[in-house]
C-alpha positions as CSV (number, residue, x, y, z in Angstrom):
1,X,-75.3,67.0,-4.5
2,X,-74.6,70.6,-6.0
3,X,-77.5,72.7,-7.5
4,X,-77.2,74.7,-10.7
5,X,-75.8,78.5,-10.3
6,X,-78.0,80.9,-12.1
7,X,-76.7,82.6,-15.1
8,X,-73.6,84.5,-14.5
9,X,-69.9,84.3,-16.1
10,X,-68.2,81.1,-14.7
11,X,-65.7,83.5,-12.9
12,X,-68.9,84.8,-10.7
13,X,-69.8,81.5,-10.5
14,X,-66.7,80.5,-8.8
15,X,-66.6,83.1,-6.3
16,X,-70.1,82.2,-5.5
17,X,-69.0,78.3,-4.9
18,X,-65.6,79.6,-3.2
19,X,-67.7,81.3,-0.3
20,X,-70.2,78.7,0.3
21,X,-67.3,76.3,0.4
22,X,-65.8,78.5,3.0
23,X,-69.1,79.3,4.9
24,X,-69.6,75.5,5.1
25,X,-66.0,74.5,6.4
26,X,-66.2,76.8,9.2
27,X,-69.8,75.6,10.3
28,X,-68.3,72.2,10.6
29,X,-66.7,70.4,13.4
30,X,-64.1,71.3,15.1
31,X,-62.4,68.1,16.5
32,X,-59.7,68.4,14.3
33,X,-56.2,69.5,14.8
34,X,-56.2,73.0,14.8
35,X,-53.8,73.8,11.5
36,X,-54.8,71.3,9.1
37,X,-53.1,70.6,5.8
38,X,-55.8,70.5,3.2
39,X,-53.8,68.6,0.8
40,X,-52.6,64.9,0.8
41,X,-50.9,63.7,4.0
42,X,-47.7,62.1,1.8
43,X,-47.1,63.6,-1.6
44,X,-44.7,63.1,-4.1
45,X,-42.7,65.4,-6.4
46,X,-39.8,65.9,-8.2
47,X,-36.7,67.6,-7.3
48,X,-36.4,71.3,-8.1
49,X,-39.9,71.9,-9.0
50,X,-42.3,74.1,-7.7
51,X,-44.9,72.5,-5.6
52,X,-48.2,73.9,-3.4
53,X,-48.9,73.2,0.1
54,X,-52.5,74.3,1.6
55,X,-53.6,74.9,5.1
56,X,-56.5,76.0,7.4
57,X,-55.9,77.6,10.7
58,X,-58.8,76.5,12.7
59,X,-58.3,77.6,16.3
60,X,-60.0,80.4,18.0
61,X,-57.2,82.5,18.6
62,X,-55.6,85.0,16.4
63,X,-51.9,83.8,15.2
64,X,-49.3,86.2,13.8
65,X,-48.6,83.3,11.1
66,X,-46.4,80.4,10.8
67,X,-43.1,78.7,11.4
68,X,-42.4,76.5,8.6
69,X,-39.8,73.7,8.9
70,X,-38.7,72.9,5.5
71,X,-36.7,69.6,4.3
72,X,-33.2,70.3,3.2
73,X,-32.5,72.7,-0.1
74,X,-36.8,73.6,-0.1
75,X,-37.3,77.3,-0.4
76,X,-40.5,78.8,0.5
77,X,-41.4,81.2,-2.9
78,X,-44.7,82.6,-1.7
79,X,-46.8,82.4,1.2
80,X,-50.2,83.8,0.4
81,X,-53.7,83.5,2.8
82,X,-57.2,83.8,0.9
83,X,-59.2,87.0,1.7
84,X,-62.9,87.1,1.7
85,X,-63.4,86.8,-3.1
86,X,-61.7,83.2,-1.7
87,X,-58.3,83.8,-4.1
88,X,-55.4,84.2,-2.0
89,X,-54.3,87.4,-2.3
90,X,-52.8,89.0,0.9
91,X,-49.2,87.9,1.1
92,X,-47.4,86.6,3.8
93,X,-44.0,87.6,4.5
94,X,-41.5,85.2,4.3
95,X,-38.1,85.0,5.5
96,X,-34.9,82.6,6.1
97,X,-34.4,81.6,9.7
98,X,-30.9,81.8,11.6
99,X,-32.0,77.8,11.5
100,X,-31.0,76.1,8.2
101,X,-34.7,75.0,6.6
102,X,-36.5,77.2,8.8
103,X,-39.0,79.9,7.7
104,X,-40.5,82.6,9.6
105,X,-44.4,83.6,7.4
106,X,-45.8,86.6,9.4
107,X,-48.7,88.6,8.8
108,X,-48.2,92.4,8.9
109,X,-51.5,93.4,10.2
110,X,-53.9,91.9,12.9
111,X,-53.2,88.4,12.8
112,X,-55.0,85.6,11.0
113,X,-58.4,84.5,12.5
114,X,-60.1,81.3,12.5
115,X,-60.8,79.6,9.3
116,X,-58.1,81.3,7.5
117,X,-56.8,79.2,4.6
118,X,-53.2,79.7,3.6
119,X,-51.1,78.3,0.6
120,X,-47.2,77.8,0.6
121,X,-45.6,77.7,-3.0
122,X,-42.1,76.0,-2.2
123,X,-39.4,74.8,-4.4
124,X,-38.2,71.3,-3.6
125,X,-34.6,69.7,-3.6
126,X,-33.5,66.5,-3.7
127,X,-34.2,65.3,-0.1
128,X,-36.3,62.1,-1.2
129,X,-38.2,61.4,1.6
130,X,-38.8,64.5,4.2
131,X,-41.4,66.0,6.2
132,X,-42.6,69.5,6.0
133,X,-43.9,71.3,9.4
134,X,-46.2,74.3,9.9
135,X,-46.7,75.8,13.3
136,X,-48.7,78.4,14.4
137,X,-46.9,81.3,15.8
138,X,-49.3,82.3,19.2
139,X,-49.3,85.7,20.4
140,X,-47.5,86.7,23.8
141,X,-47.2,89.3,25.7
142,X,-44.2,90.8,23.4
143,X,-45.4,89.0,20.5
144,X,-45.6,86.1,18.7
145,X,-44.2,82.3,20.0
146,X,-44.3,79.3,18.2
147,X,-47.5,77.3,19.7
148,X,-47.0,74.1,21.0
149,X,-49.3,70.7,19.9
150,X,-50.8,72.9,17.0
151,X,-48.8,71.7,14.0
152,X,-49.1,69.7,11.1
153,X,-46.9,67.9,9.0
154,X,-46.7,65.9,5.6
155,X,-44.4,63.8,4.7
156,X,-43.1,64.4,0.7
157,X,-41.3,61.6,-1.7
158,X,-39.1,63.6,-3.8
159,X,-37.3,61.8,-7.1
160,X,-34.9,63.0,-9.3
161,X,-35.6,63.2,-12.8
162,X,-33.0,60.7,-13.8
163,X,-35.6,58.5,-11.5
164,X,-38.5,59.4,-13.2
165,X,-37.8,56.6,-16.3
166,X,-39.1,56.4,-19.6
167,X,-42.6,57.5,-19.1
168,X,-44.0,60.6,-20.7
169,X,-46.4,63.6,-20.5
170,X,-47.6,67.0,-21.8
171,X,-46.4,70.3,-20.4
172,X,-48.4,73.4,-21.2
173,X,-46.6,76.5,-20.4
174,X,-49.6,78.8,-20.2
175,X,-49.6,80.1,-24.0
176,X,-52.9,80.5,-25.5
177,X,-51.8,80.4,-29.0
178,X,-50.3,77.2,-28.7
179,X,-53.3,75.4,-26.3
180,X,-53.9,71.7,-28.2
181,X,-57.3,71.1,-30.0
182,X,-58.5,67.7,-30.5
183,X,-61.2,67.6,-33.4
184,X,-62.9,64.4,-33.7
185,X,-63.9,63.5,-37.1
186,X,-65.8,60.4,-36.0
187,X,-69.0,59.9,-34.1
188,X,-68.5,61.8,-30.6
189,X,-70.7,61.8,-27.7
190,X,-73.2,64.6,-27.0
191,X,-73.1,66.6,-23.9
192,X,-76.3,64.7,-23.0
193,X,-75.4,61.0,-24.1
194,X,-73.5,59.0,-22.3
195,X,-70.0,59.6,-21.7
196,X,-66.9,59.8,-19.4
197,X,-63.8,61.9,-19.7
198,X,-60.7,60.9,-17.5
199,X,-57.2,62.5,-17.3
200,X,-54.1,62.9,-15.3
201,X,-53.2,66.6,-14.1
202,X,-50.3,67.9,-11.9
203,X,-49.8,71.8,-11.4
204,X,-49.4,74.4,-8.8
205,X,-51.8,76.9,-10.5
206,X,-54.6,78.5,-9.7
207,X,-57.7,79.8,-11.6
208,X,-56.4,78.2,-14.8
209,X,-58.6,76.4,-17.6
210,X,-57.8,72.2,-17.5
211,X,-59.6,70.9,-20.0
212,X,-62.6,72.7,-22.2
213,X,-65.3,72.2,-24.7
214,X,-66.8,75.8,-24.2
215,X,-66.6,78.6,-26.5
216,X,-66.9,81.1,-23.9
217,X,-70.3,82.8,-25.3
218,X,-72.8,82.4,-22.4
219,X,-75.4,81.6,-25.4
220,X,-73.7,78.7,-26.2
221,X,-74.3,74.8,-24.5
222,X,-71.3,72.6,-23.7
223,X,-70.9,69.6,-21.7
224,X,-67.9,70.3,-19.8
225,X,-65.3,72.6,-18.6
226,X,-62.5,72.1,-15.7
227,X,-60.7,74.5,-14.2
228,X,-58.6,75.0,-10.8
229,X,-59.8,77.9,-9.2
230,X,-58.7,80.6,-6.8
231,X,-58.8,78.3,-4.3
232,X,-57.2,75.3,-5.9
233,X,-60.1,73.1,-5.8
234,X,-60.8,71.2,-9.5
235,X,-64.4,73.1,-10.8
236,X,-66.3,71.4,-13.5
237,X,-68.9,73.3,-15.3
238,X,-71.6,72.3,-17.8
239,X,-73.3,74.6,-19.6
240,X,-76.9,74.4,-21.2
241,X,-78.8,78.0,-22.2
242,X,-77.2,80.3,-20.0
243,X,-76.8,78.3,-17.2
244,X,-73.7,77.4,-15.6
245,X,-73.8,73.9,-13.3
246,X,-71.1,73.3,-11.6
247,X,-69.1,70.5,-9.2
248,X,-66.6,71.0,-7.1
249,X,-63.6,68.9,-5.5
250,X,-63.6,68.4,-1.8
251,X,-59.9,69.4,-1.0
252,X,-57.5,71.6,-3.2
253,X,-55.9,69.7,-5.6
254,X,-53.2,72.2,-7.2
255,X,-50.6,71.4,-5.5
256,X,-47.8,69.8,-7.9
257,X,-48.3,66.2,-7.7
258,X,-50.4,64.1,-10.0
259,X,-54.2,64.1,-9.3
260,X,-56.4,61.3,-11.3
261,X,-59.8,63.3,-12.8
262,X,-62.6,61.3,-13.9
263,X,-66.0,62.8,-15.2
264,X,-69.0,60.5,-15.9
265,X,-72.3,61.4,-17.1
266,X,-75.1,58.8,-16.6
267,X,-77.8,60.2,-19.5
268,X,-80.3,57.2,-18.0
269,X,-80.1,59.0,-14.3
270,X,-79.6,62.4,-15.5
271,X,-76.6,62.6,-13.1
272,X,-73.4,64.1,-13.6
273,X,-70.5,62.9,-11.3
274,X,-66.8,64.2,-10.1
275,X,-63.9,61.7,-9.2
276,X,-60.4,62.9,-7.8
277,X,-58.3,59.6,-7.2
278,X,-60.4,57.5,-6.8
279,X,-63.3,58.9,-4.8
280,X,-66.6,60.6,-5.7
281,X,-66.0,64.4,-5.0
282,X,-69.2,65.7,-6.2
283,X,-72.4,65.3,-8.6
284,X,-75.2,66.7,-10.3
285,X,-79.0,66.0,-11.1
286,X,-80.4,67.3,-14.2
287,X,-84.1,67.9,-14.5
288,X,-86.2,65.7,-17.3
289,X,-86.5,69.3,-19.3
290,X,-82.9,69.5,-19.7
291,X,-81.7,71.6,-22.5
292,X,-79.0,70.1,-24.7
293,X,-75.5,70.3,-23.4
294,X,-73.0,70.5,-26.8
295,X,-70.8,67.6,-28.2
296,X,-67.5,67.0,-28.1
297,X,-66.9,67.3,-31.2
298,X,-63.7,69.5,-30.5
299,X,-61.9,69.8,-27.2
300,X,-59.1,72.1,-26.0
301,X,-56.5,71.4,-23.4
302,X,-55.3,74.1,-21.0
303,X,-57.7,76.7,-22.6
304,X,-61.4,77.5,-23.7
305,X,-62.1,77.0,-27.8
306,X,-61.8,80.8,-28.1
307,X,-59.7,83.5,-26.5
308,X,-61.8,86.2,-28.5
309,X,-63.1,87.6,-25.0
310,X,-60.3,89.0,-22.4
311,X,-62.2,87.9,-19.1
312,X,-61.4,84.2,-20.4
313,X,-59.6,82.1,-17.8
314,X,-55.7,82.1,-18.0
315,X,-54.3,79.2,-19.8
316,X,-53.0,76.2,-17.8
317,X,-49.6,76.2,-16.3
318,X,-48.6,72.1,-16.0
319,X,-49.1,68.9,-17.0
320,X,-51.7,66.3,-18.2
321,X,-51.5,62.4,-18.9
322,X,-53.9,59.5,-19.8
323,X,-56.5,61.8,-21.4
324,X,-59.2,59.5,-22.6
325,X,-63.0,60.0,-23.9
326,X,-65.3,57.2,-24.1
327,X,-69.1,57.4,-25.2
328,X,-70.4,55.4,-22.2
329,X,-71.0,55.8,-18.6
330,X,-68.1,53.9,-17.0
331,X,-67.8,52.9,-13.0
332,X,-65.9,50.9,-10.3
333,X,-63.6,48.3,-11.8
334,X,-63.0,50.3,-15.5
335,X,-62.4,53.9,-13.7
336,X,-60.2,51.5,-11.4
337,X,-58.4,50.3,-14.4
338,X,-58.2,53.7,-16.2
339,X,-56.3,55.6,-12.8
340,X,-54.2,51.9,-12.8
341,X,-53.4,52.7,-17.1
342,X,-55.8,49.8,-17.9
343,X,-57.0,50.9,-20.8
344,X,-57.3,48.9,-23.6
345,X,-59.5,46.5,-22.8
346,X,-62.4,49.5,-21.6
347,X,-65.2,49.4,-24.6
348,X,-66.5,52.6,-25.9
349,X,-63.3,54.5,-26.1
350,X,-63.4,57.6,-28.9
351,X,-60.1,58.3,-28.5
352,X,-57.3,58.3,-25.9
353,X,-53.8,60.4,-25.3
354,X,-50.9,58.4,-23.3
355,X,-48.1,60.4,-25.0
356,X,-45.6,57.7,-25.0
357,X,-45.9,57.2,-28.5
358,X,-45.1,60.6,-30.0
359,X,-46.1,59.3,-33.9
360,X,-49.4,59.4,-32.4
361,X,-52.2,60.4,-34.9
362,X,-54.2,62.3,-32.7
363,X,-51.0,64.0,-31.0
364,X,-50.1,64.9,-34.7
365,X,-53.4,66.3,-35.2
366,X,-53.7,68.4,-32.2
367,X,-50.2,70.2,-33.1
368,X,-48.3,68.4,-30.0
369,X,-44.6,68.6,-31.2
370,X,-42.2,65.5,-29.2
371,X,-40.7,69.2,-27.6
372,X,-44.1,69.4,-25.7
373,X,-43.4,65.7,-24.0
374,X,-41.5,65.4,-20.7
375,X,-40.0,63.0,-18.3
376,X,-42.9,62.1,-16.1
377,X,-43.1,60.7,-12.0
378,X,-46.1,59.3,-12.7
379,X,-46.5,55.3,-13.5
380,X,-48.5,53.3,-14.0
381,X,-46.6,50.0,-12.9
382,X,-47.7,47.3,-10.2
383,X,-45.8,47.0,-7.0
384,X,-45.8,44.1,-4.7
385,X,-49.4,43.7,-3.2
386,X,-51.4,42.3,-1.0
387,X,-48.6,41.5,1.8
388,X,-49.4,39.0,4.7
389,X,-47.5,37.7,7.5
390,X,-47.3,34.7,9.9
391,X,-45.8,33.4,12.8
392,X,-43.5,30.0,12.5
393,X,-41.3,27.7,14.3
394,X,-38.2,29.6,12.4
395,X,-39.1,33.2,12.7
396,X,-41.5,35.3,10.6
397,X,-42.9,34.8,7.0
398,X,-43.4,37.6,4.9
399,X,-45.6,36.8,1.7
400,X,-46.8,39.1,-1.4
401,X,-47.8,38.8,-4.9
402,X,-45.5,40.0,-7.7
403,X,-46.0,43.2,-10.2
404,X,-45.3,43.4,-13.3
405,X,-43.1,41.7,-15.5
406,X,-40.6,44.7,-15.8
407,X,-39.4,44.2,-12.1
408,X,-36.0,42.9,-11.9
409,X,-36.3,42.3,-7.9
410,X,-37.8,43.4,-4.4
411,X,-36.5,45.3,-2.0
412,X,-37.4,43.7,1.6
413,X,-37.5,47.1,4.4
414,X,-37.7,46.0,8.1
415,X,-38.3,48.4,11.3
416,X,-39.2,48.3,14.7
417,X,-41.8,51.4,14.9
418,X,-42.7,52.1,11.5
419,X,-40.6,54.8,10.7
420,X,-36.6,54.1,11.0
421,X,-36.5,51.6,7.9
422,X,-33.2,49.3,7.0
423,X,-33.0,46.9,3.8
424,X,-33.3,43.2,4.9
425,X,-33.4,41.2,1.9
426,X,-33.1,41.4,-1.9
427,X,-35.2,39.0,-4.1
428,X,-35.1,38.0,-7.4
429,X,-38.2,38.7,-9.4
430,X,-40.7,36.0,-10.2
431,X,-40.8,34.1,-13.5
432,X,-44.4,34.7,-13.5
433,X,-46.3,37.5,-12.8
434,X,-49.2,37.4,-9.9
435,X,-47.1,34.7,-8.5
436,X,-46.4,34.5,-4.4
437,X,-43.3,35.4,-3.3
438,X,-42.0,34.3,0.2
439,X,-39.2,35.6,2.6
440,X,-38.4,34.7,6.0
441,X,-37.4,36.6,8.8
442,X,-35.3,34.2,10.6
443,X,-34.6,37.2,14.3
444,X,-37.4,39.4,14.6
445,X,-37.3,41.6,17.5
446,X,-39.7,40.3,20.1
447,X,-42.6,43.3,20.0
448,X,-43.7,44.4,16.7
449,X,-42.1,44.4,13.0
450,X,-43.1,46.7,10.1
451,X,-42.4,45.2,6.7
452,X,-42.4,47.3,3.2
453,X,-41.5,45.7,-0.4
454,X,-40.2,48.1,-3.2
455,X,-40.0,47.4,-7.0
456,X,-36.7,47.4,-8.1
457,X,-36.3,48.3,-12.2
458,X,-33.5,48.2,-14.3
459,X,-33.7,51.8,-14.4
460,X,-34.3,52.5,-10.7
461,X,-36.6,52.0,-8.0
462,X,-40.4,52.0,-7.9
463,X,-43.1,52.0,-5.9
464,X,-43.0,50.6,-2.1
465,X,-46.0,48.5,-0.7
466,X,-48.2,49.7,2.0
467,X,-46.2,48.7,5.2
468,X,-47.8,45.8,7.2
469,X,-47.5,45.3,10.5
470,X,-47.1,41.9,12.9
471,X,-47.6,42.0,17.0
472,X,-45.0,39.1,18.1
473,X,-46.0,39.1,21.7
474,X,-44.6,39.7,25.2
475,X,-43.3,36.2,26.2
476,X,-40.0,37.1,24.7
477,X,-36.4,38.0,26.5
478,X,-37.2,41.7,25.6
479,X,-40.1,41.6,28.7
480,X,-36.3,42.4,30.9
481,X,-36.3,45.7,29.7
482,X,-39.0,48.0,29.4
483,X,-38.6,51.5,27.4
484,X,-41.4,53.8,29.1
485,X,-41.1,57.1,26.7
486,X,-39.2,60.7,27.3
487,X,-40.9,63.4,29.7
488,X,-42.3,65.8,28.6
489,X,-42.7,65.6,25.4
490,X,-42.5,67.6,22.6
491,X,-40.0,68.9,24.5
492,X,-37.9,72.2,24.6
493,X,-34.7,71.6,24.3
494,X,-34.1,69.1,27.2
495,X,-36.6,66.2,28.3
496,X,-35.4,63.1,30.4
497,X,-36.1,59.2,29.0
498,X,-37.1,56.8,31.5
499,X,-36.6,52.7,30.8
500,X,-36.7,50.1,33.0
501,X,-34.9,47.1,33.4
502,X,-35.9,44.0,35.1
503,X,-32.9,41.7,35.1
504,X,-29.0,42.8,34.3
505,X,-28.6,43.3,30.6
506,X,-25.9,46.0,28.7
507,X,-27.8,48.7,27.3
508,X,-27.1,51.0,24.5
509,X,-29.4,54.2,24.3
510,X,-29.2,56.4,21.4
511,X,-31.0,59.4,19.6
512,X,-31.9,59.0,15.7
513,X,-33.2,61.7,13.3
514,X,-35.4,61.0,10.3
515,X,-33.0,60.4,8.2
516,X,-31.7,57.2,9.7
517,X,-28.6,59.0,11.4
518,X,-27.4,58.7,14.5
519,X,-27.1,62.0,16.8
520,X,-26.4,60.9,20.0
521,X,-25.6,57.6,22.0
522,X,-25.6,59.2,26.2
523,X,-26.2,55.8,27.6
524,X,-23.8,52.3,26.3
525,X,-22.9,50.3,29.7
526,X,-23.6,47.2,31.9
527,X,-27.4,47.2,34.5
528,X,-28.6,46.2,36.9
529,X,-32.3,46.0,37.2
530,X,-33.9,48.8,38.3
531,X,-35.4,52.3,36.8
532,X,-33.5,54.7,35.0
533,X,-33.4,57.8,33.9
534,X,-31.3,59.9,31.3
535,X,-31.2,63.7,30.3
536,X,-31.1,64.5,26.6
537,X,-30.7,67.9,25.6
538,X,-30.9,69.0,22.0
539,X,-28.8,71.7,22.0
540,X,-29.1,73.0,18.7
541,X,-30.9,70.6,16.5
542,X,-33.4,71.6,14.7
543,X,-37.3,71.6,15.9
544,X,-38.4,68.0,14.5
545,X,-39.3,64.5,14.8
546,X,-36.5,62.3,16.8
547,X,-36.2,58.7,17.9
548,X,-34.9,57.2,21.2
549,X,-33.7,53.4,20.2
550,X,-32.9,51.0,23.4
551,X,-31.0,48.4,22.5
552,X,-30.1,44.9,24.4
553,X,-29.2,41.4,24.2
554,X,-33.3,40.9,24.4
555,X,-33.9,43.4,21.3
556,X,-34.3,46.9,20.2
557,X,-37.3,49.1,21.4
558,X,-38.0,52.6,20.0
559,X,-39.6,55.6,21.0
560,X,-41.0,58.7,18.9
561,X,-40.1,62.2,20.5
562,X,-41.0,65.5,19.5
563,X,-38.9,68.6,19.5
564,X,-40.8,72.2,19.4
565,X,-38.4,74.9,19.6
């Protein structure tokens, strides 16, 4: 539960919340992995935009920077860590590796020291699906080595525009002048009613006005203001005679990929409360002597209501969707249904902004030309959910409800560990929506499966299912061979894979990359049982994740393996 800040420009305010934020990460645990990515652990963008990824180093050691392993065609634009005023503003040097994707960040002076938070601005390509490392680059006797088991790495979804479909939303470029206003002339909540405020934001910027009902003259109540800060985090201020309350998002959020915002003010509770996809982030208590907080009788988006002071807040760099004000209090299933584009069937909504209909009134009103409107990533479409699988006589059955009534068909994904996926099936879509849908997999492998379903539109693909996951026991042919791992591992560059075999079977070993292609196949001949070993060396592939496939007549195993150069 935040506290109120005493009066102060929002801008001290900020720095004020940016150092206890930092004073209260480092006095927390430390079981986790010592570079942590602050920032979702799978994101998705779109190709050749600019997009923000944000790390801690939390290990006791001082590291001359990073080695960053980028997917194919990403450039790293910036590579900044935050100083002690939280904004990031000591630049890392970055340069191109003899490596293709690789990126050396180094620190000129005396290293980077525990809790040091550092943000990469990258440009992405179109590599759909690839993981971005980050590792630590340990000091030596002669300098700085990459450190091994002290990486992270996310995994990014990466579309095309041309993938992107028909859906729309706003882009503000950062111009003041041209900020939209949205002036109700119809009974609006006031700041201490009831209300809730929801939107859809996606930029890389930082210390930027979102959304703002705020003049800018301390003097002068309002019941909301949202800004990214220095730090990235999403800051919400409210503002009733002089004094500045604010919330603030656990995890930085400017990172380029759509973020769901939801603010809800209970006026029974006197409670004030933060959600970022989903979850609760933050909240505050008001006391029963309250001063009034403003309307919302006019609200700006990307700017305050004024610009007549300079030390205003830049104007927002990116883009919001699904802007909606409602004069009640909503909670779980209607701020489900709001992140889910539910919306019509919400009561107490003032007035709402989708921009898919550009002869909008309100979009007219506020000045928002069709120019303004771009191809959007985000959608609000149902996938296949709520996947289930069973064992049968026949093999195993895979069963889901349909999504919407736009999905042509369903993609069925198999694999063996999770990772390596294939297509299986395609199935037409059902003639009515929510229905169950069946497939069955008539030779699973005799271990484990991983199954996925995708939406498939007429114009492309959508959304995949979460991936479910059946055990299919050990009383199977594939108990003759038994694939025991690589040693050691991660490895540098050579490590030996060991697999044992326990009646005479042909096996075919090979070496797979992420990307589903095959890089090497040492091993394709006739055994005898016994243990065996074979030496991989990786030569010069790139530092990575890799996968050792064993394949016989009883099935296919698989094996993750880690390559730190």
């Amino acid at each position: 539960m935040s506290s109120f800040l005493p009066m102060h420009t929002p801008a001290y305010s900020r720095r004020v919340a940016a150092f206890l934020s930092l004073l209260l990460f480092l006095s927390s645990g430390s079981a986790r992995a010592q570079l942590q990515a602050l920032s979702s652990p799978q994101t998705r963008a779109a190709a050749s935009d600019t997009v923000s990824q944000f790390l801690v180093w939390e290990g006791e050691e001082r590291i001359g920077g990073l080695a960053v392993y980028a997917p194919p065609g990403w450039r790293v634009l910036e590579a900044r860590v935050a100083g002690t005023t939280g904004r990031y503003d000591h630049i890392l040097e970055a340069k191109a590796a003899d490596q293709p994707g690789k990126w050396i960040l180094s620190y000129p002076s005396d290293g980077l020291s525990r809790g040091t938070a550092i943000r990469l601005l990258m440009r992405t390509s179109a590599s759909e699906r690839s993981s971005l490392r980050a590792v630590p680059l340990m000091p030596v006797r002669q300098g700085f080595e990459e450190g091994t088991g002290f990486g992270v790495e996310t995994v990014w979804d990466v579309l095309e525009t041309r993938a992107m479909g028909q859906h729309r939303a706003l882009a503000l470029h950062g111009n003041a002048n041209t900020a939209p206003r949205i002036r109700a002339d119809y009974p609006v909540p006031e700041g201490d009613d009831a209300w809730t405020m929801t939107w859809w934001l996606r930029s890389s910027a930082l210390d930027q006005v979102v959304a703002s009902t705020w003049t800018g003259d301390e003097a002068d109540p309002y019941p909301m203001e949202a800004i990214l800060d220095e730090r990235g985090h999403l800051t919400v201020y409210t503002g009733r005679e002089g004094r500045h309350y604010a919330m603030r998002s656990k995890q930085p959020i400017a990172d380029g990929t759509w973020h769901h915002v939801a603010l809800v003010h209970h006026a029974a509770q006197q409670k004030m409360r933060m959600h970022v996809d989903g979850q609760v982030q933050d909240s505050l208590l008001f006391s029963a002597d309250a001063s009034r907080a403003g309307d919302f009788s006019e609200v700006r988006l990307g700017y305050r209501l004024t610009s007549a002071r300079p030390d205003l807040s830049a104007s927002l760099t990116g883009e919001l969707d699904g802007i909606h004000l409602f004069a009640q209090a909503l909670a779980g299933p209607a701020l489900d249904g709001l992140s889910a584009g539910r919306v019509d069937a919400l009561a107490g909504r003032i007035w709402s902004l989708d921009f898919d209909d550009p002869d909008s009134r309100i979009l007219e009103e506020a000045g928002i030309l069709p120019d303004r409107l771009v191809p959007s990533m985000l959608s609000f479409r149902k996938t296949a959910s709520a996947l289930q699988v069973s064992r049968t006589q026949d093999g195993i059955l895979l069963s889901f409800d349909s999504g919407d009534e736009e999905i042509s068909s369903y993609r069925i994904d198999v694999s063996d560990d999770g990772e390596l996926f294939r297509q299986a099936a395609t199935l037409e879509s059902a003639v009515r929506v929510g229905s169950r849908m069946e497939w069955l997999d008539r030779a699973p492998p005799s271990a484990v499966r991983h199954y996925r379903v995708t939406a498939m539109y007429p114009d492309g693909e959508g959304a995949s299912s979460p991936t479910v996951k059946v055990g299919l026991g050990t009383d199977a042919p594939s108990a003759n061979v038994l694939l025991e791992g690589n040693f050691p591992n991660p490895f540098n560059p050579t490590t030996t894979i060991r697999y044992e075999v326990l009646a005479q079977e042909r096996i075919r070993v090979s070496i797979w990359d992420l990307s589903g292609q095959m890089i090497a196949q040492p091993v394709d001949a006739e055994h005898q049982p016994g243990r065996y070993e074979v030496r991989f060396d990786a030569g010069t592939l790139p530092s990575g994740t890799y996968f050792v496939r064993l394949e016989s007549a009883s099935g296919i195993q698989t094996h993750q393996m880690i390559l730190m150069k």
